[in-house]
C-alpha positions, 0 to 999 in steps of 0.5 A: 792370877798375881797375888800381891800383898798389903799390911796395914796396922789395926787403926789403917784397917779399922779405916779401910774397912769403915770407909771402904776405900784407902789412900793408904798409910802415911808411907803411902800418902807421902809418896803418892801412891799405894806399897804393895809386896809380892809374896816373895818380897813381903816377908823382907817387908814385914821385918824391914817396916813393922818391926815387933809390931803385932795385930796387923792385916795382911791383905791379898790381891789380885794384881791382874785385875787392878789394870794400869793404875798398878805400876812394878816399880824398882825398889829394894836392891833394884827389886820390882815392888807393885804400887797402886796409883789410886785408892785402894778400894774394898771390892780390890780385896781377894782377902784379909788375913791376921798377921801375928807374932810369934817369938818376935817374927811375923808369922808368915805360915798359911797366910800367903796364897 
């Protein structure tokens, strides 16, 4: 099992959940498809795209199960990054975590599988 990994802020997860499918976040909308990080990348992710932010859902998948709409793409320093060219829906989901901070850091401790 891959686990690849999603962070949503509170108002795109409310969404999610009610709607029980995603397009994603307006990065996502705007680039046609859903970012996702491995566990190696997600951190750089975090810090890099939600800056200080609190109160956000990391979300875990399984990036075997997601079948040919999921395409490792080159990013960041020619990194290959998981992108989901279909929506996101709520049976993809292994698990939903809380992201906090702590000391102006996204705590990372026991939420990566």
């Amino acid at each position: 099992m891959t686990i690849i990994y999603k962070i949503f802020r509170p108002d795109e997860y409310a969404d999610f959940i009610s709607a029980g499918r995603t397009r994603g976040a307006p990065v996502d909308l705007a680039d046609g498809y859903i970012h996702f990080s491995t566990g190696e990348q997600v951190e750089e992710t975090a810090a890099k795209h939600f800056n200080g932010e609190g109160d956000l859902k990391l979300l875990g998948l399984d990036a075997d199960t997601l079948g040919s709409d999921l395409i490792w793409e080159p990013s960041r320093g020619g990194a290959l990054f998981p992108h989901l060219y279909r929506e996101l829906v709520a049976g993809d989901v292994l698990f939903a975590r809380d992201l906090r901070l702590k000391n102006g850091k996204h705590d990372f401790k026991g939420l990566l599988s």
